[in-house]
N, C-alpha and C positions, 0 to 999 in steps of 0.2 A: 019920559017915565021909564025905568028903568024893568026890564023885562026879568022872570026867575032865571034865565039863562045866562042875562049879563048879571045881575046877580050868584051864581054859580059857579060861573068864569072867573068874575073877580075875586070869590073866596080861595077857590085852586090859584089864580096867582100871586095872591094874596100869602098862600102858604107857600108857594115857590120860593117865591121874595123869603119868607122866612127860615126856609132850610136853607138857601142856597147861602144866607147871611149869617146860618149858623155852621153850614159843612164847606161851604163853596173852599174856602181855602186851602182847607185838606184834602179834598178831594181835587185841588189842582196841582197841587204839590203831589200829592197823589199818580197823578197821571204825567207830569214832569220825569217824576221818579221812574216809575215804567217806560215811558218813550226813551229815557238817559240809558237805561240796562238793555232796551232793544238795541239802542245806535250802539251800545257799549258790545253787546254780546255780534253785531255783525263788524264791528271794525276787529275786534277780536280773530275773528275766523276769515275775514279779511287779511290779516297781519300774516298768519298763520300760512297759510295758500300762499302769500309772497315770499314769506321765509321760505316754506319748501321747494319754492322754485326756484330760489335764488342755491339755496343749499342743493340741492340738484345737478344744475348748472357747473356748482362747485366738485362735488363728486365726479361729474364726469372729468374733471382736469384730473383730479384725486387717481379715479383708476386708469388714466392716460401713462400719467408718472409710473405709476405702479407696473402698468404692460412694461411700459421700459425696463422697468427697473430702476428707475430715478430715484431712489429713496431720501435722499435730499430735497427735493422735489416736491413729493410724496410729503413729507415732513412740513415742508411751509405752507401748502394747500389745506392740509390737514389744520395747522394753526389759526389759518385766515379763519376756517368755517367753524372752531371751537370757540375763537373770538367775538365773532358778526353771527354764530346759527348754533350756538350752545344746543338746544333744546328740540332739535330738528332728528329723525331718524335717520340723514343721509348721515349728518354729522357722526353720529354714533358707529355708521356701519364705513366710514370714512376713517373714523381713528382702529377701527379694527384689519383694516384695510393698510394702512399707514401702517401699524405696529410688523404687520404681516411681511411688508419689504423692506423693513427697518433691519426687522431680524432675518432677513435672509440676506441681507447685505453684508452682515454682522455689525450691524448698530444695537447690539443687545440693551445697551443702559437707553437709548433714546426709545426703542419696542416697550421698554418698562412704562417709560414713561408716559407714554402713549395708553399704553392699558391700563395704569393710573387713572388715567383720565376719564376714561369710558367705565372704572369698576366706580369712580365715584360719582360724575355726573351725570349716566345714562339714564333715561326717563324709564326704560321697560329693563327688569331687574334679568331678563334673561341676557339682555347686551352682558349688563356688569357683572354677570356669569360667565360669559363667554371669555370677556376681558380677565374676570380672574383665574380660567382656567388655563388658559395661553400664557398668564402672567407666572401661574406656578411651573407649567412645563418650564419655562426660561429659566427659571429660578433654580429648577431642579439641576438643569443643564451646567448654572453654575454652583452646583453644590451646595445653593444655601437653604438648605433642607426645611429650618424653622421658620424662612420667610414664606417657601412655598408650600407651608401647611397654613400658614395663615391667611392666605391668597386663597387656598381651597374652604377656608371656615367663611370666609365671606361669598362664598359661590352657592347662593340660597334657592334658586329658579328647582324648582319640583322636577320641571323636565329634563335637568342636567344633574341629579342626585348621584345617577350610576357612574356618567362620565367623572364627577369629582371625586366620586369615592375610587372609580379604578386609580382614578392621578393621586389618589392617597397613597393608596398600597403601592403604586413605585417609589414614591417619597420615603415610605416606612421601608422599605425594603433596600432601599439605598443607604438606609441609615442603619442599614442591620438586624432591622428589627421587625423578623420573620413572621412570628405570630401575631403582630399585629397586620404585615402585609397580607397573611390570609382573611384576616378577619375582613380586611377592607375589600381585599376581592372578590371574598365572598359573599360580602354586599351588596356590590356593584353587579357581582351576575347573580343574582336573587333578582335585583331590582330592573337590568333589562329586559327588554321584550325577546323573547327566543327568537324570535324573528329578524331579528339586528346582527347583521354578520360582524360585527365588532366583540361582540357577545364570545365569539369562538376565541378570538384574543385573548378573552381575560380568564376563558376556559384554561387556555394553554397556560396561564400565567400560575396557576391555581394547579393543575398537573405536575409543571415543575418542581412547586416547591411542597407536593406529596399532599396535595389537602385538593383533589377531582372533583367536582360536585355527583350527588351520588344517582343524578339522572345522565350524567354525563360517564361515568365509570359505566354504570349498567350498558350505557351503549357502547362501549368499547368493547365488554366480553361479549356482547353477542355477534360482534364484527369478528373478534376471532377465528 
């Protein structure tokens, strides 16, 4: 005879039996789903810790070449690691690297191309800053004035505003066109930190061409 307990019992499995044959599926599918995004999300950062090891490894050959001066070198390591470690930080600080002894070699068109590379696929927008602003200097160097204002319009990183806009106003100033090279300069040391000895550069830059910043004039006459 059946006691209220087993009585009891059997209603609660009774109702087991009846959720689990109306959830049970989705609820495995369910937990399938989650176990797939945990194995997904540690093979992921798995991959990730190889790449940058492997892209590592790479950079060190990268700034070997570069001590030398191999810039040839330099150039095909740099390719390997853009090809096999696109997405990797060595990569990035590899082709800035790379553009670096390209153009001191005087491989200017292959330096472009390089900084091509890292203004378009660098993950952190301050790389593809860096990359455009070395890209206009180059640019400047050869004269071509309209590309390397375009170079500095894609140079977006907040922390390099001053630096783009000083490499503006040599741009504009190379091109002759004075009032706007002040304007730019004057930008640019607004937006540094007084603290930035580079700052005194773009002071001088701004003296010459008669337009002083007016905390800067004031400290001149009282040096008199």
């Amino acid at each position: 005879m059946a006691t209220p307990l087993d009585l009891e019992e059997q209603e609660q499995l009774d109702q087991l039996k009846a959720f689990w044959k109306r959830y049970g599926t989705l609820l495995t599918w369910t937990l399938i789903a989650v176990l797939a995004a945990f194995a997904a999300w540690n093979g992921w950062h798995w991959w990730q810790r190889d790449q940058a090891v492997k892209a590592g490894s790479m950079f060190d050959q990268l700034d070997k070449a570069a001590q030398a001066g191999d810039a040839d070198q330099a150039g095909r390591v740099f390719a390997d690691m853009k090809s096999n470690y696109p997405r990797t930080a060595y990569t990035e600080q590899g082709g800035l690297l790379a553009a670096k002894v390209q153009f001191d070699k005087g491989q200017s068109d292959a330096a472009l191309a390089t900084l091509a590379w890292v203004g378009t696929n660098a993950v952190e927008v301050e790389y593809q800053t860096i990359a455009h602003l070395r890209a206009a200097g180059i640019l400047l160097d050869q004269k071509k004035y309209d590309d390397a204002l375009k170079q500095l319009d894609a140079a977006t990183a907040p922390d390099f505003a001053a630096l783009a806009d000083d490499r503006r106003g040599d741009v504009l100033l190379a091109q002759g066109k004075k009032d706007e090279a002040k304007a730019a300069y004057t930008k640019a040391w607004k937006a540094m930190d007084p603290k930035v000895d580079y700052r005194r550069l773009i002071d001088a830059k701004l003296v010459a061409l008669g337009a002083a910043p007016a905390d800067a004039a004031s400290a001149a006459e009282v040096s008199r």
